[in-house]
C-alpha positions in Angstrom: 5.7 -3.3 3.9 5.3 -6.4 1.7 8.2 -8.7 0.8 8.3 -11.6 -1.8 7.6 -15.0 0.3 11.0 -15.5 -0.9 12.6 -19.1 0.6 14.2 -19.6 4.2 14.7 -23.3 5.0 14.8 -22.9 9.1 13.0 -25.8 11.7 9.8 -24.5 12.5 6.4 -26.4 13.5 4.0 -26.4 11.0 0.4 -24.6 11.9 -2.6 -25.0 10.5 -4.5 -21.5 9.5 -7.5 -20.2 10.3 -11.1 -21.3 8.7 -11.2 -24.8 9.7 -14.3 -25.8 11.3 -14.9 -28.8 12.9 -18.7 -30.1 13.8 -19.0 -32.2 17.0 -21.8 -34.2 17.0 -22.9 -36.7 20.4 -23.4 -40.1 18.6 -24.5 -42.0 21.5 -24.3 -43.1 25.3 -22.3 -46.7 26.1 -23.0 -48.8 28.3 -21.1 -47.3 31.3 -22.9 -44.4 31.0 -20.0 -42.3 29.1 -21.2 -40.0 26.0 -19.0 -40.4 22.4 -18.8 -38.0 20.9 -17.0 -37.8 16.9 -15.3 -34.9 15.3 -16.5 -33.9 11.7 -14.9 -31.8 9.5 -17.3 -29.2 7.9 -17.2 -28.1 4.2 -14.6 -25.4 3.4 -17.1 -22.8 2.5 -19.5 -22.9 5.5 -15.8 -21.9 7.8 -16.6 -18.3 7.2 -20.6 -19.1 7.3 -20.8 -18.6 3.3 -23.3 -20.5 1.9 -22.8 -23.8 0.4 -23.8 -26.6 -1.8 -24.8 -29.6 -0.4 -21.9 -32.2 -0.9 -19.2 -28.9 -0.8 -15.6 -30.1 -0.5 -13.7 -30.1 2.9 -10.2 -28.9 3.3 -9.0 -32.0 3.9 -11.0 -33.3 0.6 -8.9 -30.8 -1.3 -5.9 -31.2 -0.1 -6.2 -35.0 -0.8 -6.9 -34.0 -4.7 -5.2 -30.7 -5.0 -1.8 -31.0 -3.2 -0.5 -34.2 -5.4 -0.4 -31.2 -8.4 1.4 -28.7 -6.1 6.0 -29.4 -6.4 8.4 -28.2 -4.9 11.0 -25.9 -6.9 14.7 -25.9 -6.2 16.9 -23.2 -8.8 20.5 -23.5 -8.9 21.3 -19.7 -9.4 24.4 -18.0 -10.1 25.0 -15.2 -7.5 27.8 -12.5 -8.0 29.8 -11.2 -5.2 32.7 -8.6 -4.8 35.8 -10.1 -2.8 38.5 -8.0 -1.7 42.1 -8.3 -3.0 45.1 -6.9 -4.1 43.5 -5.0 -7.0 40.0 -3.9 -4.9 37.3 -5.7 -5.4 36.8 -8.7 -7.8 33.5 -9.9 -8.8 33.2 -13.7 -8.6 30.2 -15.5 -9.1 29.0 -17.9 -6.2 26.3 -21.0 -6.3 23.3 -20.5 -5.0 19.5 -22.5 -4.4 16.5 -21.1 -4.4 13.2 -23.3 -3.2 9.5 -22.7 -3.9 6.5 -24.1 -4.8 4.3 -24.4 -7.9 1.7 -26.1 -9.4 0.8 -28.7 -12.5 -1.9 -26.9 -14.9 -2.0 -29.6 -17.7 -0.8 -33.3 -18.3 1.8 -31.8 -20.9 4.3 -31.3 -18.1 3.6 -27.5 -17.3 4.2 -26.0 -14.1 3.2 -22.0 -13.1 5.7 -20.6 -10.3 6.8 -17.1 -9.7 9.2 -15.5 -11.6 11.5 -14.9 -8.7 11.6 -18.3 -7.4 13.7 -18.7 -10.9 15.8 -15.8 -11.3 18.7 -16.3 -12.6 18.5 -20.3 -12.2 21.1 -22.3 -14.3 19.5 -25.3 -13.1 15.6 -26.0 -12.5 14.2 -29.6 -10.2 10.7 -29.8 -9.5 9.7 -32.7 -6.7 6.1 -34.3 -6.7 4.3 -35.6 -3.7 4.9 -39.5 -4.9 8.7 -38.6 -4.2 9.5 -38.4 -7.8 11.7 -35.5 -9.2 12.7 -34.0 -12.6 14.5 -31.4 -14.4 12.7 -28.5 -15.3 13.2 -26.0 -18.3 11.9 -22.4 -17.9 10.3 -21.6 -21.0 8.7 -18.6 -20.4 8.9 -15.1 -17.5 7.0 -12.5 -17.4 8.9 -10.5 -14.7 6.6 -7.4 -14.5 3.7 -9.7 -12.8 6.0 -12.2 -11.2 5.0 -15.4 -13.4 7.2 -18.1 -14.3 6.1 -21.4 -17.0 8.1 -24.2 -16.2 8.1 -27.4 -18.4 8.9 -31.1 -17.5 8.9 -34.4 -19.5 5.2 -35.9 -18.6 6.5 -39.4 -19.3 6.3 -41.6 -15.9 5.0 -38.7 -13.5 1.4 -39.2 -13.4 0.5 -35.8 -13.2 -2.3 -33.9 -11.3 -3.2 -30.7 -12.9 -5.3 -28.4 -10.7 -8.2 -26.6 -12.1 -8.1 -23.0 -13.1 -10.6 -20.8 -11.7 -11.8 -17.1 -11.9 -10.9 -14.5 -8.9 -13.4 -11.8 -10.6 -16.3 -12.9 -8.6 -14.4 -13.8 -4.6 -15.9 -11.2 -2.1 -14.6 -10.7 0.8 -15.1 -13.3 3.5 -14.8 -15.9 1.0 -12.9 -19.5 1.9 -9.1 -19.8 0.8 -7.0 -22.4 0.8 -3.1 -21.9 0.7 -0.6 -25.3 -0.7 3.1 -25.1 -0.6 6.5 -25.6 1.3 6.7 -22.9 3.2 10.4 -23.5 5.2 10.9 -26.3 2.6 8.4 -28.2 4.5 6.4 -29.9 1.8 2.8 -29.2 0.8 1.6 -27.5 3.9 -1.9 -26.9 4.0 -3.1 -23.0 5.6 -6.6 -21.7 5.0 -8.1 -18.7 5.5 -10.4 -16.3 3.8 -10.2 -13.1 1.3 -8.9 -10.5 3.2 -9.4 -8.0 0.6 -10.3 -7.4 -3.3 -8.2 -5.4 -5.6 -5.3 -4.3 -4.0 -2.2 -3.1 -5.3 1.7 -4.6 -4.9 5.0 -3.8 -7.1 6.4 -6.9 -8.7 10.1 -7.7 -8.9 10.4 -5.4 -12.1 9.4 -2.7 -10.3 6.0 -2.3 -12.0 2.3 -2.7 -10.3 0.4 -5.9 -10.1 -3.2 -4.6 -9.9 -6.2 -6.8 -8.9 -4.4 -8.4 -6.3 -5.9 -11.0 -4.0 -5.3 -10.1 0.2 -6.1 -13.2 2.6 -5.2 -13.9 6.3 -4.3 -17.4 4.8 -0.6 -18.1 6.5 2.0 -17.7 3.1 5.7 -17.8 4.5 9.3 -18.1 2.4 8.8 -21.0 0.5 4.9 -20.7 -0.5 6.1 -18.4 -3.4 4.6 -19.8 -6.6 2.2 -22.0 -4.8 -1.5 -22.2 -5.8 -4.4 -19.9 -3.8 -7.2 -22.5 -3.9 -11.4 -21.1 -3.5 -13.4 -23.1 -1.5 -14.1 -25.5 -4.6 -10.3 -25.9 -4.5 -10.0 -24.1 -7.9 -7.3 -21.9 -8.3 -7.6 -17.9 -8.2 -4.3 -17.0 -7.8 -0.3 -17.6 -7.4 0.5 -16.9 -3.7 3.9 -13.8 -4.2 4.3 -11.7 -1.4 3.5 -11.2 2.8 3.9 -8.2 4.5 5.6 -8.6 7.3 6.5 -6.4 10.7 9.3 -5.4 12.0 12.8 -7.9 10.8 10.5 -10.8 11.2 10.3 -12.9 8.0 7.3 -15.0 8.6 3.7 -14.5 8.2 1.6 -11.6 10.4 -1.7 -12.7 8.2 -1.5 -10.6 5.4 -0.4 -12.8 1.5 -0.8 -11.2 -2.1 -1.8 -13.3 -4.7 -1.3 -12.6 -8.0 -4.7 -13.5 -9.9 -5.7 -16.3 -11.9 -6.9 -14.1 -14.9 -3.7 -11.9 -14.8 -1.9 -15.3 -15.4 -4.4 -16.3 -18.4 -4.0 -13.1 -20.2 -0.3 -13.7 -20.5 0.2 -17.9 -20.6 -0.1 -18.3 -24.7 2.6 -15.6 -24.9 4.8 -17.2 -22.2 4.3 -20.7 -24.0 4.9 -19.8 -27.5 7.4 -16.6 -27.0 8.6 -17.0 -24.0 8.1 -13.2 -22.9 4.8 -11.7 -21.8 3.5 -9.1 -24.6 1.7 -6.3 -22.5 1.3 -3.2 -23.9 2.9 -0.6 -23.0 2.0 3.5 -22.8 5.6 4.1 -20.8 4.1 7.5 -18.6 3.4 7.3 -14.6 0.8 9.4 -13.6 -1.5 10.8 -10.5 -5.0 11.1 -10.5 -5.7 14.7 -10.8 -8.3 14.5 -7.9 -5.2 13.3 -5.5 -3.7 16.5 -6.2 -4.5 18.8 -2.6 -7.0 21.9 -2.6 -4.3 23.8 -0.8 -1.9 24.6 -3.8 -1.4 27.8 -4.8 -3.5 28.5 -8.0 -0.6 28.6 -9.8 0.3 25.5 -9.2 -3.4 23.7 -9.5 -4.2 21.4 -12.4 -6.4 22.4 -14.7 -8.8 20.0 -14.0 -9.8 18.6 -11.4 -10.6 15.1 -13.8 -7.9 13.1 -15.3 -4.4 11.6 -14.8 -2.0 14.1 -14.7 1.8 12.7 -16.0 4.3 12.6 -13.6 7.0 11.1 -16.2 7.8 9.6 -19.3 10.2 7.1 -20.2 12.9 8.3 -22.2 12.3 6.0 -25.6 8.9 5.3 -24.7 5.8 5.2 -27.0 4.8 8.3 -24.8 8.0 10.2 -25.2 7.3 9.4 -29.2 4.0 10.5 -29.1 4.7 13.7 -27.8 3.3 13.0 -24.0 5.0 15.6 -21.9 5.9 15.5 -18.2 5.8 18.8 -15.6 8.6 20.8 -14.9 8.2 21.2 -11.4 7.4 19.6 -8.1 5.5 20.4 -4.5 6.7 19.1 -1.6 2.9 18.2 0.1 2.4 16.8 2.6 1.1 13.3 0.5 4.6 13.3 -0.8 6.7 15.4 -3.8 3.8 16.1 -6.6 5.3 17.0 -10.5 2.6 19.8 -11.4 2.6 21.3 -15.3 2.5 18.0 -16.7 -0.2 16.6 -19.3 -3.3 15.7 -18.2 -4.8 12.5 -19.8 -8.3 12.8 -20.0 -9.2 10.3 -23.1 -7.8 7.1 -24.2 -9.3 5.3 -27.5 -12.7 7.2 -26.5 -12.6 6.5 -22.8 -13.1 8.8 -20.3 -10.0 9.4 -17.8 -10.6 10.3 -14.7 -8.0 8.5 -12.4 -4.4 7.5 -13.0 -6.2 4.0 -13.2 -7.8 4.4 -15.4 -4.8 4.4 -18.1 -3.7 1.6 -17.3 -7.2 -0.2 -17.4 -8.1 1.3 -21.0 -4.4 0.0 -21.7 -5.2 -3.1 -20.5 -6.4 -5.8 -23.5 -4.3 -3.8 -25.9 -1.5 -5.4 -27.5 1.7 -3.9 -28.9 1.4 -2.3 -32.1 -1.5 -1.1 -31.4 -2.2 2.5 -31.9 -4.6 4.6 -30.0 -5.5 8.1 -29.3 -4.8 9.5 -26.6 -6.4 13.2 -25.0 -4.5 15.5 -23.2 -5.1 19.1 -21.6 -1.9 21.0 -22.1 -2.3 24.7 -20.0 -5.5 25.7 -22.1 -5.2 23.2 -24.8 -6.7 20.1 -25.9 -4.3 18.0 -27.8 -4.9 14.6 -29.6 -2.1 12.1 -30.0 -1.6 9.0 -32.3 0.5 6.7 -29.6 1.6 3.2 -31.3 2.0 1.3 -28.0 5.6 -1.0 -27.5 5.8 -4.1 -25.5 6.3 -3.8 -21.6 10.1 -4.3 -20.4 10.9 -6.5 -18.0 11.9 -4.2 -15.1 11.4 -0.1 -14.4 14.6 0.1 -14.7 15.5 -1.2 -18.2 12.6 1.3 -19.4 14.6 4.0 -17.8 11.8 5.7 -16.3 11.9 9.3 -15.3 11.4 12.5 -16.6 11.9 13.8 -20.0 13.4 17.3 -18.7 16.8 17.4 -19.2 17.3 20.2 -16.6 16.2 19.4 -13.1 12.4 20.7 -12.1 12.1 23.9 -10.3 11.4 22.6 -6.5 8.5 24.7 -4.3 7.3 23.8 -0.8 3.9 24.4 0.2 3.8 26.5 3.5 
């Protein structure tokens, strides 16, 4: 299970995470005889015996340069409660703070976070490492992917913007270096290494964050919307989510970063419209292949290529176009399966042969665009003109589901 890093302030002992290495090295003998010996920090990237550059940074090199970019973010948010009274229950709305971290990206005062460090805030302070604090305007969310832009006035905070990166070219193995205030303890260095490439997590709006960045780094409550750092102390990613086991809160060595390029594609938007403009098809789909060999043939798809649509969003480009969903579903053993659906196979010209593989030939679109999409319906190929919308914020505001009015006919495999 993964959970945002969402804040706890709690006393705990700070740690320092794995993929440190220190050289010893015997310097001499004195003059009674006894041996010093001196402890050397080792560059970042030979901890996981990666090769390096001569004259590769140390952790302790970038925390020095990096963690003087990396602030602390406290939200005032309004939270609305039910109390009991005469009447039943009465919504009233309490006061509430919300801490996290983030990160400086230019000297014009703005600060990427996560998008649910700020939800709902009436009231945004950011706090540097020179003990300086100022108020913070959230010009821009993008809630699908958990991004927040934050602005402050430059004037007076000699700021340290950290350098973006790239995470298409990490591998597994590779040196990572975590900054935040995880328990509102401020700018706690963990490293660590890539865990894993390309994994998948749901955001707060319900939709899936793809390309995601796994590392054994320790990311607790409080790192949310803190920078993940290579071994050149670049950033790759915004540190989001931990999984975590059992109804413990705090790390078991498993963070999601949401990547650096993500955040590129949709920074001009959140900057000049304050919104993220992703296209959107507005269908969820399942890989044909995913489908198992034991169904009845009745009940098979008819191919065994392609994304076969599960639903369509009521008022969706899809549902406009003409993108139909099945009207039935298989209780399998991988889960409940809606059969008799479309089956995606094209999309502007590109082959479909996964459920992924929508959303990447999606992917670099913008709304308004119109593309054409293939489907196999029964025996039938269909073309469809689909002029794409603009992502909503949440699953839920899209109303997701299927376009059947009338409940789908239920089987159960035996």
């Amino acid at each position: 299970m993964s959970k945002l890093a969402t804040p706890a302030v709690v006393g705990v002992s700070a740690v320092l995470g794995a993929g440190l290495a220190l050289g010893a090295g015997a310097l001499g003998v004195g003059g009674d005889g006894s041996t010093t010996t001196v402890l050397r920090q080792a560059p970042i990237a030979q901890a996981s015996n990666a090769s390096s550059e001569e004259g590769a940074p140390t952790a302790r090199e970038i925390y020095e340069r990096d963690a003087p970019g990396v602030v602390l973010v406290e939200a005032t948010v309004q939270q609305r409660s039910a109390s009991q009274s005469l009447f039943g229950p009465a919504p009233q709305t309490q006061e509430g703070q919300s801490t996290g971290s983030g990160f400086v990206i230019d000297d014009e005062g703005y600060i990427l976070t996560n998008e649910h460090v700020v939800e709902g805030a009436t009231k945004v302070q950011v706090s540097f490492s020179n003990e300086k604090s100022a108020s913070a305007e959230v010009v821009g969310k993008d809630n699908s992917n958990d991004i927040a832009l934050l602005k402050v006035d430059p004037k007076g905070l000699d700021l340290k913007p950290l350098e973006l990166g790239s995470a298409k070219d990490v591998q597994v193995g590779d040196p990572v270096l975590a900054i935040g205030n995880p328990f509102g303890l401020d700018r706690t260095l963990t490293t660590g290494v890539v865990s894993a490439k390309q994994r998948q997590i749901t955001g707060p709006g319900g939709f899936s964050i793809d390309n995601v960045i796994q590392t054994d780094a320790s990311i607790n409550p409080g790192n949310s919307g803190g920078p993940l750092l290579d071994g050149a102390g670049k950033v790759i990613g915004i540190n989001s989510q931990i999984a975590t086991s059992g109804s413990g809160q705090g790390s078991v060595g498993i963070g999601f970063a949401v990547p650096i390029e993500t955040v590129k594609q949709v920074l001009p938007d959140l900057k000049k419209d304050g919104h993220a403009n992703i296209a959107y098809l507005g269908v969820t789909s399942l890989s044909a292949s995913d489908f198992p060999d034991g169904l009845p043939e009745q009940l098979r798809p008819a191919t065994k290529e392609g994304a076969i649509v599960q639903q369509v969003a009521p008022g969706s480009p899809a549902q406009k176009a003409g993108l139909r969903a099945g009207s039935a579903t298989v209780n399998t053993s991988q889960g409940q399966l809606v059969i008799g659906g479309d089956v995606i196979t094209q999309v502007d010209g590109k082959r479909i042969t996964s459920a992924d593989d929508v959303n990447q030939a999606i992917t670099g679109k913008k709304p308004g665009d119109e593309v054409t999409v293939v489907v196999r319906r029964g025996s039938q190929e269909k073309k469809l003109k689909v002029t794409l919308g603009r992502r909503p914020d949440s699953t839920s505001s899209s109303a997701d589901g299927s376009q059947n009015d009338q409940a789908p006919d239920e089987f159960q495999l035996p």
